[in-house]
C-alpha positions in Angstrom: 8.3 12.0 -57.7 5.5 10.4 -55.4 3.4 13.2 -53.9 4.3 13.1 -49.4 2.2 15.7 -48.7 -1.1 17.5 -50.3 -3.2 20.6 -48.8 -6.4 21.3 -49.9 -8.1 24.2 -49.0 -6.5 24.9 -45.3 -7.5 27.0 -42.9 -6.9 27.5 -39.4 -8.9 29.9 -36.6 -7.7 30.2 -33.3 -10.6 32.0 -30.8 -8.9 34.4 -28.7 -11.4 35.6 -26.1 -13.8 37.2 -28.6 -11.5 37.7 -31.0 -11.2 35.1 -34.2 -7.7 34.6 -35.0 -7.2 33.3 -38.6 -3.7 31.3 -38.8 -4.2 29.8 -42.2 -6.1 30.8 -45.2 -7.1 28.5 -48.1 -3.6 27.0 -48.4 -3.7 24.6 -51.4 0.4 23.4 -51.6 1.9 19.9 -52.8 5.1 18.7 -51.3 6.9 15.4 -53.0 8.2 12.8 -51.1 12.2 13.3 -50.8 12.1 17.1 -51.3 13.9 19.6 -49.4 11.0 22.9 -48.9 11.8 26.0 -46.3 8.6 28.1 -45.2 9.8 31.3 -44.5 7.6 34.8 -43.5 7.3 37.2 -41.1 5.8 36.3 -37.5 2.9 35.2 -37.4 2.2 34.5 -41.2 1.2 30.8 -40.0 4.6 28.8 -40.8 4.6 27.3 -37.1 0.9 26.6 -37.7 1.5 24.7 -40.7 4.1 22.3 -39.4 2.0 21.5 -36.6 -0.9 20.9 -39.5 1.5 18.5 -41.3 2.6 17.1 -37.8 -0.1 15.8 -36.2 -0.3 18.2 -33.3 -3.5 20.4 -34.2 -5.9 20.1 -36.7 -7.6 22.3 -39.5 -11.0 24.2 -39.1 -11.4 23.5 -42.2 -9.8 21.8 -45.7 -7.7 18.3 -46.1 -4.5 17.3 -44.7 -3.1 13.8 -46.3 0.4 13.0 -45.6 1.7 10.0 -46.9 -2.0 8.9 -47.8 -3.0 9.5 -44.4 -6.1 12.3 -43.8 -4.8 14.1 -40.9 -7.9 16.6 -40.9 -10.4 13.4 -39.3 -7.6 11.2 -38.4 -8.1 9.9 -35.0 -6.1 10.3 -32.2 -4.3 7.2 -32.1 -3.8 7.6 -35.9 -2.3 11.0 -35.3 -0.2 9.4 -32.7 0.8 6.6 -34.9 1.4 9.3 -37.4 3.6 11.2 -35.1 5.4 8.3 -34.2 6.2 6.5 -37.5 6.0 8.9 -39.9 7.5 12.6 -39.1 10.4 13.3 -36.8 10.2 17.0 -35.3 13.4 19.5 -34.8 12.9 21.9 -32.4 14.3 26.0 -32.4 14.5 25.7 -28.4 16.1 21.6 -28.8 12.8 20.7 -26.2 15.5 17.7 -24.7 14.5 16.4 -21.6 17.0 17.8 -19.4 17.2 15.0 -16.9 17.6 12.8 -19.4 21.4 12.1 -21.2 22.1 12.6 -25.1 21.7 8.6 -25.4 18.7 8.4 -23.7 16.8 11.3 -25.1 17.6 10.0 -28.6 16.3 6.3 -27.7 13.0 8.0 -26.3 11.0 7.6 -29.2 11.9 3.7 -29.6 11.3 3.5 -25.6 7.6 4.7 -26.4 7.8 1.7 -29.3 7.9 -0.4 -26.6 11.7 -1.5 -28.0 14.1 -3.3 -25.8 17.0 -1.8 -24.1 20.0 -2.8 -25.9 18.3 -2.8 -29.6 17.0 1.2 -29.2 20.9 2.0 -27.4 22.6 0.8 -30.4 20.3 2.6 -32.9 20.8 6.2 -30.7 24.5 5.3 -30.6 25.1 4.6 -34.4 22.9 8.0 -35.0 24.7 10.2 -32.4 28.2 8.7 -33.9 26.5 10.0 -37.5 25.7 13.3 -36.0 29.1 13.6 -34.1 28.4 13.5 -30.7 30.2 10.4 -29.9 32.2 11.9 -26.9 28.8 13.4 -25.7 26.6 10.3 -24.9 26.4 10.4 -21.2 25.7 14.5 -21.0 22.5 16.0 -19.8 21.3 19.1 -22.2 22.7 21.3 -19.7 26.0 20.1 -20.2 26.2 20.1 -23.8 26.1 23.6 -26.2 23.7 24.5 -28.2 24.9 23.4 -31.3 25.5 19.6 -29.5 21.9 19.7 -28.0 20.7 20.8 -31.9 22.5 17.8 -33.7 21.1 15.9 -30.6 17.7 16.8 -31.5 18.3 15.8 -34.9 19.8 12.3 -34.1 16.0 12.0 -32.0 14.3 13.1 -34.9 15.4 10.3 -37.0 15.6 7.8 -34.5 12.7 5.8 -36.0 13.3 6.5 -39.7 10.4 8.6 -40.4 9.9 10.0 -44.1 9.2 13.5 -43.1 11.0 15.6 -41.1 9.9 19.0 -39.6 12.2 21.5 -38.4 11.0 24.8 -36.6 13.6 27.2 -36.8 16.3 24.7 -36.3 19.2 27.5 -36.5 17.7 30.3 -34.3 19.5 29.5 -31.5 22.7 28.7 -32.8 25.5 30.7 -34.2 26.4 31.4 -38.0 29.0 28.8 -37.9 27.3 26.2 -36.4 23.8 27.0 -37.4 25.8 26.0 -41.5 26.7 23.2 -39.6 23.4 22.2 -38.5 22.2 22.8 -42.1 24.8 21.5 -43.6 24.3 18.1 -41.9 20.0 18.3 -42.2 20.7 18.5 -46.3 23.2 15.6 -46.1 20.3 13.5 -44.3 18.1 15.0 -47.0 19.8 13.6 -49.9 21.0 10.0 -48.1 17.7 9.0 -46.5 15.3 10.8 -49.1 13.3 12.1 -46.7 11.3 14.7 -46.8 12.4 17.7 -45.2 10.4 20.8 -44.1 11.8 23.9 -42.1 10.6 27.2 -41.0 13.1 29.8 -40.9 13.4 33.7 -41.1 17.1 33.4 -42.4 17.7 33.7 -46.3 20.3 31.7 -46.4 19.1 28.8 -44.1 16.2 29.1 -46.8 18.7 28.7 -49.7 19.4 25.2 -48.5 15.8 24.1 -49.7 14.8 22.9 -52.9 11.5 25.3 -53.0 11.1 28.2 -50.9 7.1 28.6 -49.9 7.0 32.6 -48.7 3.5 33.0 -46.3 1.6 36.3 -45.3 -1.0 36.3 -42.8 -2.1 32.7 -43.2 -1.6 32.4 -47.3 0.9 31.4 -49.8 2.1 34.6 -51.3 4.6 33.0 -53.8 6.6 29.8 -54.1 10.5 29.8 -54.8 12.2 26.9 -57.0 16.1 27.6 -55.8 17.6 24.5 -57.8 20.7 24.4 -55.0 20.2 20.5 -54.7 23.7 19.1 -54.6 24.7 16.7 -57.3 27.3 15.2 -54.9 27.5 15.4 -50.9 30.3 15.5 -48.9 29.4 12.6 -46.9 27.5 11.0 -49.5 29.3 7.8 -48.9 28.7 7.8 -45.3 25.5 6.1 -45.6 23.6 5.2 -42.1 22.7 1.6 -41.9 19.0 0.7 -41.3 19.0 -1.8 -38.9 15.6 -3.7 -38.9 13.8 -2.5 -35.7 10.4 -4.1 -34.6 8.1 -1.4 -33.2 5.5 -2.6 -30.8 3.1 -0.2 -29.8 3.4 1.1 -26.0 6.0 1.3 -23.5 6.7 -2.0 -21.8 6.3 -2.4 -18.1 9.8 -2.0 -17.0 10.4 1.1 -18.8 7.7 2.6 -17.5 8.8 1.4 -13.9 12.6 2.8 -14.5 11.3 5.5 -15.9 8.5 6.4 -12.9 12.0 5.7 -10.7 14.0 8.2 -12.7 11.0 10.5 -11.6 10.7 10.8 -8.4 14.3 10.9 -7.8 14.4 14.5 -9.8 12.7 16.0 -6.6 13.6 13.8 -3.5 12.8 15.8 -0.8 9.3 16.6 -1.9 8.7 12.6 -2.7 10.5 11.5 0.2 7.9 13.8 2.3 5.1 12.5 0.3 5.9 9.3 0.6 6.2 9.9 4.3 2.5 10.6 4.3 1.9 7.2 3.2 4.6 5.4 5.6 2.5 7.0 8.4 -0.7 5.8 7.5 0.8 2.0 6.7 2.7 2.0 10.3 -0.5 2.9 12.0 -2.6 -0.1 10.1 0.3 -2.5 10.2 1.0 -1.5 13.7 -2.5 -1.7 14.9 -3.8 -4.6 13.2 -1.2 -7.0 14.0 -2.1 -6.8 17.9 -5.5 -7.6 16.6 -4.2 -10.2 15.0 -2.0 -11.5 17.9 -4.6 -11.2 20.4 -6.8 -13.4 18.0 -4.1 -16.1 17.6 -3.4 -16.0 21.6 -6.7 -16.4 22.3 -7.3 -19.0 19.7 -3.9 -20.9 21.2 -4.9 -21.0 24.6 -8.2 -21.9 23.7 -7.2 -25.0 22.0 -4.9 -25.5 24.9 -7.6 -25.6 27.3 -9.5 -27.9 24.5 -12.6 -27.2 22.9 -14.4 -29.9 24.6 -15.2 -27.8 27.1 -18.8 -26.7 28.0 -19.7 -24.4 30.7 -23.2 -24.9 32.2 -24.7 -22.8 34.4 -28.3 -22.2 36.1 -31.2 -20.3 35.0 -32.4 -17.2 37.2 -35.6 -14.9 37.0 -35.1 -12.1 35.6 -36.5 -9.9 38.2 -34.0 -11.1 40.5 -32.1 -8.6 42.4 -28.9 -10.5 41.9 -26.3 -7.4 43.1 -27.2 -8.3 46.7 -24.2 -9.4 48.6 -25.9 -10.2 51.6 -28.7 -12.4 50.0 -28.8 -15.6 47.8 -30.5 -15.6 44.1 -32.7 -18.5 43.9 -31.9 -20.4 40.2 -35.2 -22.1 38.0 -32.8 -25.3 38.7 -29.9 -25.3 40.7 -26.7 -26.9 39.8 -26.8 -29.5 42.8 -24.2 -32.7 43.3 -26.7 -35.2 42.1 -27.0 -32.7 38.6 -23.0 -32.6 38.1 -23.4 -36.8 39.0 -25.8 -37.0 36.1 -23.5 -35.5 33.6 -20.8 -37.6 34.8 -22.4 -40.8 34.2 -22.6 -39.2 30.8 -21.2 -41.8 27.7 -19.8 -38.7 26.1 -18.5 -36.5 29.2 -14.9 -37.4 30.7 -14.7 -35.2 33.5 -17.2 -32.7 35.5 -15.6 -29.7 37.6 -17.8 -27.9 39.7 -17.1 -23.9 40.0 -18.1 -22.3 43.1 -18.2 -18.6 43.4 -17.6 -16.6 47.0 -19.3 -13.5 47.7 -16.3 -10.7 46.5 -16.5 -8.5 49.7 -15.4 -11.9 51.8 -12.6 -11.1 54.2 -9.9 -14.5 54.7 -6.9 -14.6 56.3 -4.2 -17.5 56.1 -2.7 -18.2 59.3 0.0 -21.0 58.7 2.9 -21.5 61.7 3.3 -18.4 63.1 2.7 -16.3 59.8 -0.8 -14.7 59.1 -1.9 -12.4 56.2 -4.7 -11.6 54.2 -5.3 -13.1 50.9 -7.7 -13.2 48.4 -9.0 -15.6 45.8 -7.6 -15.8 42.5 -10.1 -16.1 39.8 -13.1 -16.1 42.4 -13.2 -20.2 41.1 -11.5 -22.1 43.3 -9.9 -23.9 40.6 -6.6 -22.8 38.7 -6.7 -23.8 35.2 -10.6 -24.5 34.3 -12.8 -21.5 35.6 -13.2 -18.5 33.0 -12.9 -14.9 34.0 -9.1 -15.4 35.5 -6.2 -15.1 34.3 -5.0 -18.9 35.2 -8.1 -19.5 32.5 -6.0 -18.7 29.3 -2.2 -20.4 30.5 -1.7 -23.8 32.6 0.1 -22.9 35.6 3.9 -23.3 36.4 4.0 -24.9 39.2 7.3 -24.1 41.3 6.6 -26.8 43.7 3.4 -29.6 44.5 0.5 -30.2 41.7 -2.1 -27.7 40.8 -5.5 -28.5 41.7 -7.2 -30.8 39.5 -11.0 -31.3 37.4 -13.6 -32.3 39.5 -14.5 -31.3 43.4 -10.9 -30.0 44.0 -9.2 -29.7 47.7 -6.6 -27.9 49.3 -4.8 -24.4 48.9 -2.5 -23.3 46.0 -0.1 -20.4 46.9 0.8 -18.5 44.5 4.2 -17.1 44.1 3.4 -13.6 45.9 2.4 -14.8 49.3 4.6 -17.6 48.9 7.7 -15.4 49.2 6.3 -13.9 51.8 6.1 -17.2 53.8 9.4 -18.4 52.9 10.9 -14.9 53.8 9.5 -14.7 57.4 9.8 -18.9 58.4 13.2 -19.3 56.6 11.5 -22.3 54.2 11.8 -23.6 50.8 8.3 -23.8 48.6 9.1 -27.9 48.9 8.8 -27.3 52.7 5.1 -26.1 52.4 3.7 -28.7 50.1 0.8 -30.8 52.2 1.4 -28.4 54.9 -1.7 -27.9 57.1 -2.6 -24.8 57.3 -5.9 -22.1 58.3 -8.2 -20.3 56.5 -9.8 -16.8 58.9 -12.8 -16.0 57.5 -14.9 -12.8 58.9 -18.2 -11.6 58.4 -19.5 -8.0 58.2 -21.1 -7.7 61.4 -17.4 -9.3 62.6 -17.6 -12.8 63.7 -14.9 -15.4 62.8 -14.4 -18.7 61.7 -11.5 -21.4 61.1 -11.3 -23.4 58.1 -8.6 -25.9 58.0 -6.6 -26.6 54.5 -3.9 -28.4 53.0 -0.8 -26.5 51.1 -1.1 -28.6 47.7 1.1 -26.7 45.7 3.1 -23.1 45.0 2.5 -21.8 41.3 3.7 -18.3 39.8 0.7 -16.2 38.9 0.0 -12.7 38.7 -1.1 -10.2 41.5 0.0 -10.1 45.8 -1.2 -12.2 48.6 -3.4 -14.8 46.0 -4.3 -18.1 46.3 -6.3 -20.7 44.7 -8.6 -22.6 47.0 -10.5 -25.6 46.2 -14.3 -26.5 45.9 -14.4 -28.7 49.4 -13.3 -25.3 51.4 -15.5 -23.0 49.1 -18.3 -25.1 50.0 -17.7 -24.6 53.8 -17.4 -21.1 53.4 -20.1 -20.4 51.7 -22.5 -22.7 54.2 -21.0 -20.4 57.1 -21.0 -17.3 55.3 -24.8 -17.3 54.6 -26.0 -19.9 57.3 -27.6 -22.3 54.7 -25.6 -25.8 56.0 -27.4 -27.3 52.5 -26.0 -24.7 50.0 -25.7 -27.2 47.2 -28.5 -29.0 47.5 -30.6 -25.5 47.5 -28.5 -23.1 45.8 -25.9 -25.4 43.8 -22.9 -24.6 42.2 -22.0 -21.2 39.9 -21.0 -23.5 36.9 -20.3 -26.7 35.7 -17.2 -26.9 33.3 -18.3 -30.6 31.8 -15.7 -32.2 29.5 -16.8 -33.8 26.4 -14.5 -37.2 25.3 -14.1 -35.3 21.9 -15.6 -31.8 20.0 -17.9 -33.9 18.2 -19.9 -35.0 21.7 -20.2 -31.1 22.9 -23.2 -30.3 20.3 -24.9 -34.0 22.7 -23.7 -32.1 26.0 -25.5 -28.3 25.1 -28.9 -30.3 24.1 -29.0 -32.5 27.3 -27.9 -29.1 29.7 -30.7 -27.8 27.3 -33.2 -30.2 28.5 -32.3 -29.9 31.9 -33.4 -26.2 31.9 -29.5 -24.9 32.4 -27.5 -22.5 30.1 -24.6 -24.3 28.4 -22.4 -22.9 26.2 -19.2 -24.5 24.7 -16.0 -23.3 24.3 -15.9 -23.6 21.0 -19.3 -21.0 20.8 -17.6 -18.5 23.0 -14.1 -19.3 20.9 -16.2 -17.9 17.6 -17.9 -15.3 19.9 -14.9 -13.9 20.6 -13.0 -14.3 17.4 -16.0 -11.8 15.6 -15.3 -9.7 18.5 -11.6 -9.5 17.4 -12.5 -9.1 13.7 -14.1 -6.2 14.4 -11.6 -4.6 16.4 -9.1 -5.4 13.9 -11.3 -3.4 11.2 -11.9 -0.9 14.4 -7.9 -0.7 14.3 -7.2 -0.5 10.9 -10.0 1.9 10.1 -7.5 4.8 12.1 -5.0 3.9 9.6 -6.7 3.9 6.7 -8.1 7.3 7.3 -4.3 8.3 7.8 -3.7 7.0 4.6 -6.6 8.8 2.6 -5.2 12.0 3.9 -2.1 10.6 2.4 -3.8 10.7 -0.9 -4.0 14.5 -0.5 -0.4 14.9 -0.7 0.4 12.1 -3.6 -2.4 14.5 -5.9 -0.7 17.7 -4.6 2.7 16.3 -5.5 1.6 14.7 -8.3 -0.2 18.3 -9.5 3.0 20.1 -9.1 4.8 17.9 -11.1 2.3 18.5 -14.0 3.0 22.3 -14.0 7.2 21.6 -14.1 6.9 19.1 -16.7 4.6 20.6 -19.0 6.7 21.2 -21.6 8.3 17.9 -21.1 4.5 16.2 -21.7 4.4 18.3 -24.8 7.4 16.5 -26.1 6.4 12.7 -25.1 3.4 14.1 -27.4 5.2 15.2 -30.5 7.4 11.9 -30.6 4.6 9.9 -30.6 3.5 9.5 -26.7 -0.2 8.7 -26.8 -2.6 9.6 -24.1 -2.7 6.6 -21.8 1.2 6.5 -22.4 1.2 9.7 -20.7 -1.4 9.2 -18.4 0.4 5.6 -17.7 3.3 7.5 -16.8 2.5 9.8 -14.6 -0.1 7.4 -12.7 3.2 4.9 -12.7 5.2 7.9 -10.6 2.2 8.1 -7.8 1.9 4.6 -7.8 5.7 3.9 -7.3 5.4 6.6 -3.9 2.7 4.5 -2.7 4.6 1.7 -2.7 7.7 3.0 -1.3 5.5 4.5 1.6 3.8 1.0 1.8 7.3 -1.2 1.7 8.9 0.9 4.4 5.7 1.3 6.4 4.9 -2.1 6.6 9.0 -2.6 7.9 8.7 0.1 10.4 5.1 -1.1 11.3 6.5 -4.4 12.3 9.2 -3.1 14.5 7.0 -0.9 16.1 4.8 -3.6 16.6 7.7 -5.7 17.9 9.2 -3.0 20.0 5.6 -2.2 21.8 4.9 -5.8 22.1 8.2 -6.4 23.8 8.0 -3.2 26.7 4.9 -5.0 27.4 5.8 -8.3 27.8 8.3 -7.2 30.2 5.9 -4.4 32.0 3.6 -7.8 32.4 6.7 -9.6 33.5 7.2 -7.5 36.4 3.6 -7.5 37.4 3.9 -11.0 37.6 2.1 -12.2 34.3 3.9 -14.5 32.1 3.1 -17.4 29.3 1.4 -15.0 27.3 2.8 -15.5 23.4 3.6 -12.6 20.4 1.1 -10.3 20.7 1.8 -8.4 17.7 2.1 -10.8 14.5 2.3 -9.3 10.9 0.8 -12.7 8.8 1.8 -12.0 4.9 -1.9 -11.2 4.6 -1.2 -7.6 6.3 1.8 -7.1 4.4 0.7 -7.9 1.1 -3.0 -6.2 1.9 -1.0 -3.2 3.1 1.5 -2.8 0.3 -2.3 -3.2 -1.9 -4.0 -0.4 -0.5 -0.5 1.5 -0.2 -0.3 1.3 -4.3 -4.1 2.0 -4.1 -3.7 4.9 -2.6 -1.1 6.3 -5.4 -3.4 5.1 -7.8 -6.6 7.0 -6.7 -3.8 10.2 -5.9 -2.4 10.2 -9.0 -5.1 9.6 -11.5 -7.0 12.6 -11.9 -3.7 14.3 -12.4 -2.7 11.8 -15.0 -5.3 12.3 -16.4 -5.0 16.1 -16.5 -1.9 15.7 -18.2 -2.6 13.3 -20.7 -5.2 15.7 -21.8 -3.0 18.8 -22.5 -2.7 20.1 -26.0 0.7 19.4 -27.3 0.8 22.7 -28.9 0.3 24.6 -25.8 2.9 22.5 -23.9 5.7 22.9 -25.9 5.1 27.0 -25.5 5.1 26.2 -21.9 8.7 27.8 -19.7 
């Protein structure tokens, strides 16, 4: 017969603390392929030690291990694994089943490790559990199966890839006399049928009797070797042959495996994932939730902006810097003011289309409308005089809705716009319509400080809704008028000029023209367009301002994914020592467990990013309508989840498991398979 296994020289030394332990001791032994051996001794004598020699799971201090032309002793570990995998099939004393896994899934673990497909490794477990007689038991967990069905079990798993060498640890110890002849009865059949090569340890005599050469050890060595001649000539279910279906072993566990397999996971503890996971919702609602009213803002701006056009460029006058321009009571003196004949200038301009002059009042101005009868204070809305062109206001961002006349339009502007406020209030006390006050004459009060009065006559143009009570929007003619009074300077524009100039360029390709000629004229121009980019980098940053507070919520998430992920270490321990003997290699396991903190990122991520949106939605709606009542409307979505967020949030979600779960995946790929499948 061909020579399976050969042992030169072995030994084995374990350091206890400062104690040497010597497990084996110059073991020189030859075992032929097909041959039935039982190692038998008292505790301790090195049998376990051996078998995890001839398995792959430890290595010698010293001497050579070949198995099957293999060296085991400087075998790497991906050899040993590929050893483990292909070659030996282990049988456990305690079973070492996964308990959350059934009897058909346990059995197909080793080809799910192959990277095997579904169907093709349920067949194979099927065919070996019907060989083994567990048929009727394919859907039970361990616990629901006895100990004599979670042995044979453990059998069917061991020879699940058709290895050539089987090694059984005590494979009766649990079991009862009955079933533990049973158990033997069915590990000699397999002997003789499959020729393979089959090594047990035992205590029992007559489990040892079943072997074709009994190998006795004492305290590491080979004492005396037993030839029993008890091989059967003829087997009971000789003619029971298992078929050998052709199975093509990849190397590694496919993608969805490991997916159903990291779901299978986290559903073993679900209130302790679900809280973990919780962690990571939070952290994703906050940056979801956050970040998409930065990004609504953005895209409001950006929308009223190109509403207004980006043609637009707003000029204004230069002042000294030493100034003392918080004076109400005096006038700052511009380098160059922006007089009539200026604003003419630009409008004989090829590339300008319109020029609106802005003209500011001082903001500690008392008017008063007096209008048939009715009088009431009022103040300016926007401080422009002008309801659709004049930054600063709210009537800047959103056209007006006019309820009744025409707003005022570009260029020097005329009359009065009530707004919806003071309007009511009109209609209320004279028993109008708004219709009835369109080109209405009506008076403008103003008072000074020191308490003298003035009448300014206007014209009703129009009543729009607008925000705030007792508003109106007056035009550039009246402004002017004001103004002269107010500061006794009958010449205001031609000495002081107006605030601004909002100059329209025929196109955005004529504003770069308009900025150099303001340029040249020793005025400050700036377009829309700059002020547009201005205050989209604004934004950006206080969208990264935003989702900075969530990303820290989810980095403190991280804590609990590596706690979690810890914990689950130290419960499946032993289970990681299994994976190991079947042939689970490092990264498999590593894979694995970095595949179950992954998967809670996610889950965190998806839901966060659903309840982010709502929450986003839901605070976006109470203040639409709290702006609503105040009077403000047209303003769009204000929290907007783009797929960027989502995707970029489920990302950093799966991130986040990642970095959680990889030094503990890492901790567990690096256990000794020995010590784990000790571990209770």
């Amino acid at each position: 017969m061909n020579t399976a296994i050969q042992l030169k020289d072995i030994c084995r030394q374990y350091q206890l603390g400062s104690t040497e332990v010597r497990a084996l001791n110059k073991i020189d032994l030859e075992i032929d392929q097909g041959e039935f051996v039982a190692l038998v001794g008292p505790s301790g004598s090195g049998k376990s030690t051996l078998l995890n020699l001839l398995g792959g799971l430890d290595t010698p201090t010293r001497g050579e291990v070949n198995v099957r032309s293999l060296a085991l002793h400087q075998a790497t570990e991906k050899e040993l694994t590929i050893h483990r995998r292909h070659n030996v099939g282990f049988i456990f004393q305690t079973f070492n089943l996964i308990p959350t896994l059934t009897a058909l899934e346990n059995v197909a673990l080793p080809l799910m490790l192959s990277g095997v497909q579904r169907t093709e490794r349920e067949v194979r477990a099927e065919e070996l559990l019907a060989r083994v007689g567990l048929t009727h038991r394919l859907d039970h967990r361990p616990t629901e199966m006895s100990g004599g069905e979670q042995q044979r079990a453990a059998i069917a798993r061991a020879l699940v890839n058709d290895p050539k060498i089987i090694l059984a640890d005590e494979p009766t110890g649990n079991l009862d006399t009955n079933t533990g002849s049973e158990v033997m009865d069915l590990l000699r059949d397999l002997n003789q049928e499959r020729e393979v090569t089959l090594i047990i340890v035992t205590h029992d005599p007559e489990v040892a009797a079943y072997a074709d050469r009994i190998i006795h050890l004492r305290d590491g060595e080979v004492i005396n070797i037993e030839t029993t001649n008890q091989k059967p000539e003829n087997s009971v279910h000789q003619n029971s042959k298992i078929s050998k279906s052709m199975i093509s072993l990849k190397e590694g566990i496919s993608f969805r495996d490991l997916s159903r397999t990291a779901i299978e996971n986290l559903r073993r503890r679900p209130v302790r994932n679900i809280l973990t996971a919780a962690g990571v919702l939070i952290g994703i609602v906050t940056l979801v939730a956050m970040v998409s009213f930065g990004v609504g803002v953005q895209n409001e701006v950006n929308r009223n902006f190109q509403a207004i056009g980006l043609e637009n460029v707003f000029v204004s006058p230069a002042f000294p810097e030493d100034e003392n321009v918080f004076d109400p009571f005096s006038i700052t003196e511009p380098e160059q003011p922006l007089t009539p004949e200026i604003a003419a200038q630009f409008k004989e301009m090829p590339d300008v289309q319109s020029v609106t002059p802005i003209l500011n009042l001082p903001s500690n101005i008392e008017i008063s409308l007096s209008y048939n009868g009715f009088s009431a204070p009022i103040r300016l809305s926007g401080g422009f005089g002008n309801d659709q062109r004049g930054p600063g206001g709210p009537d800047f961002l959103t056209p007006p809705e006019m309820l009744a006349g025409s707003p005022l339009g570009e260029g020097d502007s005329e009359g009065l716009i009530l707004l919806d406020d003071i309007a009511d209030q009109i209609i209320e006390e004279l028993n109008l319509t708004n219709k009835d006050l369109i080109n209405e004459q009506a008076t403008l009060i103003v008072r000074l400080p020191r308490g003298e009065t003035k009448e300014f006559p206007t014209t009703i143009r129009g009543v729009r809704q607008g925000p705030g009570s007792r508003r109106v929007d007056l035009g550039t003619i009246e402004r002017t008028a004001i103004k002269a009074w107010w500061y006794g300077r009958p010449d205001t524009l031609t000495t002081d000029g107006y605030d601004m100039l909002i100059v329209r360029a025929t196109d955005e390709n004529s504003v770069e023209n308009v900025v150099d000629i303001a340029n040249e004229m020793n005025l400050e121009a700036q377009s829309l367009g700059a002020i547009l980019e201005l205050a989209n980098r604004v934004l950006t940053i206080l969208q990264v301002l935003l989702g900075s507070v969530g990303a820290l919520a989810l980095l403190v998430a991280t804590l609990g994914v590596a706690n979690t992920m810890m914990m689950a270490i130290y419960e499946r321990t032993k289970e990681i020592g299994i994976l190991k003997a079947i042939g689970a290699t490092n990264q498999e396991v590593r894979r694995m467990f970095t595949a179950d903190a992954v998967l809670l990122g996610l889950i965190g991520g998806f839901v966060g990013v659903i309840l982010g949106t709502l929450l986003g939605r839901l605070v976006d709606w109470a203040g639409h309508q709290y702006l609503a009542s105040e009077g403000v409307t047209g303003i769009g979505q204000m929290s907007i989840v783009p797929p960027w967020l989502a995707i970029g949030a489920l990302i950093f979600a799966g991130f986040i498991g990642v970095i959680g779960g990889i030094y503990p995946a890492t901790r567990a790929a690096r256990l000794d398979p020995v010590e784990a499948l000790r571990h209770e």
